[in-house]
C-alpha positions as a printed NumPy array, in Angstrom:
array([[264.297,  35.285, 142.674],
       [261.151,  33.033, 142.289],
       [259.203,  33.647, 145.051],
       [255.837,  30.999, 146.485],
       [253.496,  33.964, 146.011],
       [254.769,  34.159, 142.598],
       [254.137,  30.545, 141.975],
       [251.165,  30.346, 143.868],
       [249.581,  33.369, 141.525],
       [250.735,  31.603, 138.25 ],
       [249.294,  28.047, 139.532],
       [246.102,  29.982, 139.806],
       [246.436,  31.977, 136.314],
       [246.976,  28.883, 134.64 ],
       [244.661,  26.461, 136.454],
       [241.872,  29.369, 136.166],
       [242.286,  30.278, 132.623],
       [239.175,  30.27 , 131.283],
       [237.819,  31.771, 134.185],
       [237.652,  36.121, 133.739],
       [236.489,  36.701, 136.862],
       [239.169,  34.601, 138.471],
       [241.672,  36.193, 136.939],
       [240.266,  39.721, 137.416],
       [241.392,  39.241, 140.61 ],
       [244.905,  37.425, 140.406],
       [247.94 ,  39.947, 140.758],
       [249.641,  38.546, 137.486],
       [246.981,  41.022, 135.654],
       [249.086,  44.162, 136.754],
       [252.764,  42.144, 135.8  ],
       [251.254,  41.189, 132.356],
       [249.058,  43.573, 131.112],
       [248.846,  47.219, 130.169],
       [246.937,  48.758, 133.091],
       [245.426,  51.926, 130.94 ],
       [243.637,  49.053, 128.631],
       [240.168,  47.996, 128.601],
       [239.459,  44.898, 130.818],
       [238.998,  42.582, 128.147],
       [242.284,  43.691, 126.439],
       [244.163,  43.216, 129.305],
       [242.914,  39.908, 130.212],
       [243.249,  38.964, 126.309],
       [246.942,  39.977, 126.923],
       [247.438,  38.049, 129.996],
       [246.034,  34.609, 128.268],
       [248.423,  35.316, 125.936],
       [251.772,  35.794, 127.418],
       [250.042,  32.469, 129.1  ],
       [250.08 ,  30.74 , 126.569],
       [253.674,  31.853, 125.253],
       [255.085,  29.945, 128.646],
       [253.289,  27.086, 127.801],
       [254.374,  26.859, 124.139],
       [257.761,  27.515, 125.62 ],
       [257.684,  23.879, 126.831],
       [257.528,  22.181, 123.659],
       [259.95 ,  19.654, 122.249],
       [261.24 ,  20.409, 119.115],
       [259.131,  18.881, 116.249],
       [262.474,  16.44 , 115.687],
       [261.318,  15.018, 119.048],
       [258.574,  11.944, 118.053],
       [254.989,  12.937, 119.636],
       [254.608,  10.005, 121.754],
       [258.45 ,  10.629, 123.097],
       [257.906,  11.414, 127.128],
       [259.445,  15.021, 126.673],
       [255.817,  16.334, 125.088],
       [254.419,  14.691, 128.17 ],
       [254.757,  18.692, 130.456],
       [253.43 ,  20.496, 127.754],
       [251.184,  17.736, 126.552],
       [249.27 ,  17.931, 130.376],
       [249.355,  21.281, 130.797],
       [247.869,  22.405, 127.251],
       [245.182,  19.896, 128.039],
       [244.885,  20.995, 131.384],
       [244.915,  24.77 , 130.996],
       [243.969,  25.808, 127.265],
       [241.982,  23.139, 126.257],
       [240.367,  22.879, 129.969],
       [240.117,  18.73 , 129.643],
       [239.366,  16.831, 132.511],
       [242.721,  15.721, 134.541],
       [241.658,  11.779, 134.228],
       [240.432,  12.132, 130.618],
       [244.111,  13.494, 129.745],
       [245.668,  10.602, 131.489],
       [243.802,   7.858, 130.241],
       [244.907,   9.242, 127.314],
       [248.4  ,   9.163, 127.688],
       [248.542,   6.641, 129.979],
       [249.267,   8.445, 133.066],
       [248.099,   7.227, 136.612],
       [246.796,   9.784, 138.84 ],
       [250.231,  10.539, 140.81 ],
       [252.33 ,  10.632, 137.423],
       [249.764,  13.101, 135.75 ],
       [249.923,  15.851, 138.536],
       [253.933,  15.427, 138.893],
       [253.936,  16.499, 134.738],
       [251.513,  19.486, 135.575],
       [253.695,  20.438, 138.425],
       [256.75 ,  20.313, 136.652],
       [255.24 ,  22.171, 133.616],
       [253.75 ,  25.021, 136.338],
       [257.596,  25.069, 137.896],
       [258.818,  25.825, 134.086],
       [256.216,  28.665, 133.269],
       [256.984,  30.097, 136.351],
       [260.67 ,  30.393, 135.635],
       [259.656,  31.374, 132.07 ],
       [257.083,  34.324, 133.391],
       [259.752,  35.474, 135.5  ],
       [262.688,  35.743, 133.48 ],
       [260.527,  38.038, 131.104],
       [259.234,  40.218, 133.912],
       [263.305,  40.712, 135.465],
       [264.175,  41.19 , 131.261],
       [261.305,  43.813, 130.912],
       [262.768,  47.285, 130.466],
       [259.113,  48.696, 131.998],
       [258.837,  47.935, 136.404],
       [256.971,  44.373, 136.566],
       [254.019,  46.182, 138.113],
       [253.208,  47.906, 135.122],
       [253.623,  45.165, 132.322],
       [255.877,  42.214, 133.272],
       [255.941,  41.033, 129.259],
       [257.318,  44.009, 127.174],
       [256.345,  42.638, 123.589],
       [253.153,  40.457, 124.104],
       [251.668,  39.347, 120.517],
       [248.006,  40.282, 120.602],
       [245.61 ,  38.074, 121.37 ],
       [244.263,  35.415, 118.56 ],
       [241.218,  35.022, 120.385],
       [237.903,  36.322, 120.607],
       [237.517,  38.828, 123.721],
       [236.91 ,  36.889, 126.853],
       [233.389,  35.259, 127.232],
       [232.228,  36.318, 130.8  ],
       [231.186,  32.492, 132.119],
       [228.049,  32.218, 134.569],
       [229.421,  32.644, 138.126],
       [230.377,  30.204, 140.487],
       [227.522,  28.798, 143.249],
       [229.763,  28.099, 146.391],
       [228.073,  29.219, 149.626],
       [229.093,  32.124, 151.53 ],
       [229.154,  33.495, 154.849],
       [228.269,  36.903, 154.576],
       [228.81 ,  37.272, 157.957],
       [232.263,  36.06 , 157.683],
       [232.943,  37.771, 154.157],
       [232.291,  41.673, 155.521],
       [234.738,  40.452, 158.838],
       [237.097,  39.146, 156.091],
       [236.975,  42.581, 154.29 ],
       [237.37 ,  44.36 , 157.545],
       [240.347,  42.984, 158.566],
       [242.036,  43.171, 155.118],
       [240.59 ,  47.007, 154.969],
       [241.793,  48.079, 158.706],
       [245.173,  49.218, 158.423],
       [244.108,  51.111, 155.489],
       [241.42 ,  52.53 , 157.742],
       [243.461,  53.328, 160.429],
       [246.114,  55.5  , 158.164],
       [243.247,  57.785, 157.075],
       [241.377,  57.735, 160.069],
       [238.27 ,  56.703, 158.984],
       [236.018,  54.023, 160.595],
       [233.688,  51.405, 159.033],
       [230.518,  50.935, 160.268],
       [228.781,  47.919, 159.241],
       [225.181,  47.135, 159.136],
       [224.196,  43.69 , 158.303],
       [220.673,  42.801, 158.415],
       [219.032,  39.306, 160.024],
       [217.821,  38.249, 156.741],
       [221.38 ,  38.636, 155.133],
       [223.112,  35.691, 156.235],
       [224.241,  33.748, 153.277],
       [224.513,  33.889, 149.537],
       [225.67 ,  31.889, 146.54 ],
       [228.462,  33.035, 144.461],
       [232.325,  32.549, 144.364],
       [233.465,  33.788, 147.359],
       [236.729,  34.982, 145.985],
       [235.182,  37.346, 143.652],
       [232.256,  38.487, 145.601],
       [235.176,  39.988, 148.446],
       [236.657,  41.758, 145.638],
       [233.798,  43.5  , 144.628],
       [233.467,  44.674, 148.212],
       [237.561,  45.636, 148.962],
       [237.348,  47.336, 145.421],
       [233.907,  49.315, 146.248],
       [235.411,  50.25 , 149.789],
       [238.413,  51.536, 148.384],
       [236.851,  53.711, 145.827],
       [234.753,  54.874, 148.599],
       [237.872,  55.579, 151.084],
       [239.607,  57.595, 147.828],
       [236.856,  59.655, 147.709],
       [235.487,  60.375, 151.065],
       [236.404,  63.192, 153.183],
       [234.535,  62.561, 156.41 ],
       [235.636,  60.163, 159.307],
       [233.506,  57.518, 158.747],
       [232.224,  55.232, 156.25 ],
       [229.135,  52.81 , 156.243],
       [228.226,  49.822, 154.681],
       [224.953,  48.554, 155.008],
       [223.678,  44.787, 153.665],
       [219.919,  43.911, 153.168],
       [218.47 ,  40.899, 151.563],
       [214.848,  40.292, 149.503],
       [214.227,  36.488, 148.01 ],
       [215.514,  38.255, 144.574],
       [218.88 ,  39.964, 145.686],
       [221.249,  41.19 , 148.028],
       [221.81 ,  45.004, 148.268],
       [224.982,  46.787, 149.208],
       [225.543,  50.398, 149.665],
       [228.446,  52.333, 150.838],
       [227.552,  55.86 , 152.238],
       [230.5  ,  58.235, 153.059],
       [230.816,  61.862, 153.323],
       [232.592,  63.89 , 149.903],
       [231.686,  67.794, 150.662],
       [233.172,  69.399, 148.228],
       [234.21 ,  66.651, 145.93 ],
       [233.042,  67.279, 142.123],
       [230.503,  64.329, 141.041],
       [231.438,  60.774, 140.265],
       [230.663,  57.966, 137.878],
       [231.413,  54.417, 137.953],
       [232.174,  54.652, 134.118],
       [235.156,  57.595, 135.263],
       [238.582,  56.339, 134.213],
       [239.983,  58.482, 137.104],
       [238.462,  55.515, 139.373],
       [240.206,  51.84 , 138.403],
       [238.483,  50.402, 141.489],
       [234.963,  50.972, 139.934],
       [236.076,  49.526, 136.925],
       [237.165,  46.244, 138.239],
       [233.919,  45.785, 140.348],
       [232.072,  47.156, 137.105],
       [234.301,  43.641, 135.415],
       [233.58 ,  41.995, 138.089],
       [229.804,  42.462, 138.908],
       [228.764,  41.643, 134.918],
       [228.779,  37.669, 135.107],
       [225.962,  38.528, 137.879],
       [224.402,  41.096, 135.907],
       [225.024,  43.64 , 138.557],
       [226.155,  47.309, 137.929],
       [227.49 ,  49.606, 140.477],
       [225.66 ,  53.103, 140.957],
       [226.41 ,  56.032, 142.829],
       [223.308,  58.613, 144.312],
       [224.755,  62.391, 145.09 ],
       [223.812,  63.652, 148.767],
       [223.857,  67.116, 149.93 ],
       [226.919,  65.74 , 152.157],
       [228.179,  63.158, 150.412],
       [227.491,  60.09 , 148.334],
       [226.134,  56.56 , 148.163],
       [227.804,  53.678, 146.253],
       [225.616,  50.832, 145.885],
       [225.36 ,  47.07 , 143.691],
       [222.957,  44.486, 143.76 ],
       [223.702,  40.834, 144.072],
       [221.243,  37.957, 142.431],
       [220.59 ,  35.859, 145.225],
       [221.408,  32.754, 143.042],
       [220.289,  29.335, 143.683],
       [222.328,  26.872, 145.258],
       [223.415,  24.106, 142.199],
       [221.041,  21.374, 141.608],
       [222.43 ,  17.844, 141.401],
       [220.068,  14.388, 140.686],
       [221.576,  11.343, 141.677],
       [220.226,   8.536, 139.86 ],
       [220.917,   4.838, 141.804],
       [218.613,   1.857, 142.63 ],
       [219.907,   1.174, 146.15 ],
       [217.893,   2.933, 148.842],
       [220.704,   2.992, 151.197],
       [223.207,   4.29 , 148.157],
       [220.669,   7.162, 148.086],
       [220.218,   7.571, 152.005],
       [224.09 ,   7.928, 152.017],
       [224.603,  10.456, 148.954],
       [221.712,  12.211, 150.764],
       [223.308,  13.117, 154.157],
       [226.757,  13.984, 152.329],
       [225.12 ,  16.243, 149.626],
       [222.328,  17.944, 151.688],
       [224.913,  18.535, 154.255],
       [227.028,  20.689, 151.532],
       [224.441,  22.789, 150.884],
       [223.285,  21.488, 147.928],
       [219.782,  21.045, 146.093],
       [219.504,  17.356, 145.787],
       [217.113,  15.452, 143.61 ],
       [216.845,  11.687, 144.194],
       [215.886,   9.308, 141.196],
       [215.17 ,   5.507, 141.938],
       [215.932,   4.669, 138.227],
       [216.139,   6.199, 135.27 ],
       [212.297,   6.986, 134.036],
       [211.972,   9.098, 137.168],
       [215.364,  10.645, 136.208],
       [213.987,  11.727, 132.834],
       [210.642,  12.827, 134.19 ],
       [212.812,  15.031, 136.515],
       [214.395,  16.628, 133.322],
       [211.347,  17.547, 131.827],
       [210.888,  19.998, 135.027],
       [214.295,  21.653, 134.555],
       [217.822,  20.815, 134.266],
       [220.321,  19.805, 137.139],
       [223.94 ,  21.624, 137.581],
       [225.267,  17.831, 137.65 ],
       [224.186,  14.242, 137.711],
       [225.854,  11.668, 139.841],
       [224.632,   7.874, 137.44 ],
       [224.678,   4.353, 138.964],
       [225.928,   1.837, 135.9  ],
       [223.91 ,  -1.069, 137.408],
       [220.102,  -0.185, 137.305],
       [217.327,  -2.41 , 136.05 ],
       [215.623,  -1.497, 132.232],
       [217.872,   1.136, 131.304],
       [221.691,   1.002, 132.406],
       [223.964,   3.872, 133.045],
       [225.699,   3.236, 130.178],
       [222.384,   3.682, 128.269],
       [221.82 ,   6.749, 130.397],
       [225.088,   8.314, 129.776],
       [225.005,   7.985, 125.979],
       [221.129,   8.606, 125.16 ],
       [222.308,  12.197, 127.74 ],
       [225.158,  13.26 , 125.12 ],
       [223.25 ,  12.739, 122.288],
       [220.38 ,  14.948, 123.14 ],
       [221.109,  18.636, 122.717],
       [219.324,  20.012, 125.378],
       [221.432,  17.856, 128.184],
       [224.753,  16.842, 126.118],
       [226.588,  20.184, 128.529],
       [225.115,  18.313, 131.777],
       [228.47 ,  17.483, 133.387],
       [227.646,  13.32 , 134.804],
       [230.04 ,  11.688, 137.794],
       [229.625,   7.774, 137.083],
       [229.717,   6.253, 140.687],
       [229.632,   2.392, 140.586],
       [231.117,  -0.868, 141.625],
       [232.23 ,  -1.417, 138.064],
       [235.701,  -0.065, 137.811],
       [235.464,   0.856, 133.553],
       [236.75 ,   4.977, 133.659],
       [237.596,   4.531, 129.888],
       [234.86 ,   3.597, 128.871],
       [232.716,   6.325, 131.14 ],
       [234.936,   8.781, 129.967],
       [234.51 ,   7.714, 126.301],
       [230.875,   8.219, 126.938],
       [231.043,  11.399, 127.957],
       [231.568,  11.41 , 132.209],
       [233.568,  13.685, 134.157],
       [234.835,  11.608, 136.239],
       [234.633,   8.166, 137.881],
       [234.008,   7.029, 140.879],
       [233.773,   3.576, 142.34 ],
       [232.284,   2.728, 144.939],
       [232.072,   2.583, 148.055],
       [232.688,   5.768, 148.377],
       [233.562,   8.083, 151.204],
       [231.96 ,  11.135, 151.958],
       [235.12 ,  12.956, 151.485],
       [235.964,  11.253, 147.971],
       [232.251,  11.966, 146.802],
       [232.508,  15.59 , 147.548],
       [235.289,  16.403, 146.47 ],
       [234.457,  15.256, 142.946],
       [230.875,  17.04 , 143.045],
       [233.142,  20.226, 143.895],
       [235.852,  19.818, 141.195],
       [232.961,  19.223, 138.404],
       [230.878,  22.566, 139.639],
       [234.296,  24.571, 139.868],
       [234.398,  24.786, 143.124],
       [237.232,  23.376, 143.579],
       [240.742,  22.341, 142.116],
       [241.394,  18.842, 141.202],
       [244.938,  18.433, 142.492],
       [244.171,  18.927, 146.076],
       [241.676,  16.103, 145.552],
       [242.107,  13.172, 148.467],
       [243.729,   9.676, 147.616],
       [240.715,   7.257, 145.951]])
């Protein structure tokens, strides 16, 4: 029987595709892939039997293409393999908001029952490979993307960790002793991957340790964040992170690369030490470009107030002088501005290499999203806009977060 976590991880899967580290961490890995294969196999195999569920939705090619039964596969091929931009595909198939995200759920609701039916069929137990007879992956091994910039608590990441850890703790009786330092308060990463890398870490520790303790101590410099684990292993023969006998350190190995961390271990008379470093990465950089002083007052206090590094441009010389300093994570573009529109703006942006991949939110009284889209935008906003509305577009461009959950316009 279908079950909401089962749902809820293939929503995720699918909605995440493109995304390794994401689904590093999402349970369907285990159900759909070959655990004694490379990471980058298994995550090739998990795309595809992704893929198969989607392809399962399509008509037959008697049905016409513009009939509405392509319309579920149509959104969530856009959606999930192609990785379009929700109002781009409904513009394009002439979808209002509400309409397009009842197709994707209906299409998620079929891959679900698809994914599961093959797991209950599968002669093998679904937590070893939930697809018997995957076809092997037509694509190129996954590209490990740059990682997410969300802030987080590290304060209320370790206490996360703790409580997920404890019962674990408490059958071995072991205690964990945390250190975190006064300079280690936040950092910038995805938050759902940077707790992995910790659970994992702690676990391989815990497996290995024979002592009653274990500590984990946090310190921060400007350049990084440094972790190490220190438990006692008398006796224990020496460990790598590269061992296969240790699936833990090869997930937070996975894990750790779009960082360009590595996980090391340092041999004590008594025991060992496990450590990683962690970039302490920027927070993103967005310009907003808009003639109205009190527009820019008001996109000030909301953005600032996220966290984020905000540059303010008056029109758009001063946004292209700001370019030629370094480039943004995201621009939010007035259309109306004196001299040079931002229609002008938008297009002369695409057309130059160097910022055609800088992802632009039009915000503006004119009410054109075909035509911003056509461009090149993200998305569209028109204004006035509400803090809420304004954020939650800045987070669904940077990744942060899904579109769907997105409040009413």
């Amino acid at each position: 029987m279908l079950t909401a976590e089962f749902e809820e991880n293939v929503r995720n899967a699918l909605l995440h595709y493109g995304d390794s580290a994401r689904l590093c961490t999402n349970p369907l890995l285990d159900r759909l892939s070959a655990r004694h294969l490379p990471i980058e196999d298994r995550l090739g195999e998990l795309r595809a039997a992704l893929r198969q569920a989607i392809n399962s939705l399509r008509p037959p090619d008697t049905v016409p293409y513009s009939h509405a039964d392509w319309l579920p596969y149509r959104v969530l091929w856009g959606r999930c393999i192609q990785r379009r931009n929700p109002l781009q595909i409904g513009d394009e198939l002439g979808l209002s908001r509400a309409t397009f995200y009842r197709y994707q759920a209906q299409a998620i609701q079929a891959v679900c029952r698809v994914l599961w039916e093959r797991i209950e069929a599968s002669s093998s137990p679904p937590s070893l490979s939930g697809v018997p007879a995957v076809e092997p992956p037509t694509e190129s091994p996954p590209r490990w993307g740059p990682p997410a910039r969300e802030r987080v608590d590290l304060q209320a990441l370790v206490a996360g960790v703790q409580s997920d850890m404890q019962a674990l703790l408490e059958r071995q009786n072991v205690t964990l002793h945390v250190r975190l330092c006064e300079n280690a308060s936040v950092i910038y990463g995805d938050g759902a991957t940077l707790r992995q890398i910790v659970l994992n870490a702690l676990a391989a520790a815990l497996r290995l340790s024979t002592g009653p303790t274990l500590r984990l101590e946090i310190t921060a410099t400007p350049q990084e964040t440094r972790w190490e684990i220190q438990a006692d292993a008398q006796g224990r023969a020496p460990v790598t992170a590269a061992s296969d006998q240790h699936p833990e350190l090869d997930l937070c190995a996975a894990l750790l690369q779009p960082y360009g961390g590595q996980i090391t271990w340092a041999e004590s008379p008594t025991g060992f030490s496990l450590r990683f470093t962690l970039p302490t990465l920027r927070p993103p950089k967005v310009v907003v470009v808009d003639d109205d002083q009190d527009t820019l007052a008001l996109y000030e206090r909301y953005l600032r107030r996220a966290g984020l590094d905000l540059q303010i441009a008056s029109d758009s010389a001063r946004l292209w002088a700001l370019l030629e300093e370094g480039y943004p994570d995201l621009i939010v573009l007035d259309v109306l501005m004196p001299h040079e529109d931002g229609w002008m703006v938008l297009q002369r942006l695409q057309t130059l290499p160097e910022t055609a991949e800088i992802p632009v939110i039009v915000c503006s009284v004119l009410a054109q999203p075909s035509l911003a889209l056509t461009l090149g935008a993200r998305q569209v906003l028109l204004k006035p806009i509400s803090e809420s509305a304004l954020l939650q577009a800045v987070m669904q461009v940077l990744g942060w977060a899904d579109s769907e959950h997105a409040p009413p316009q």
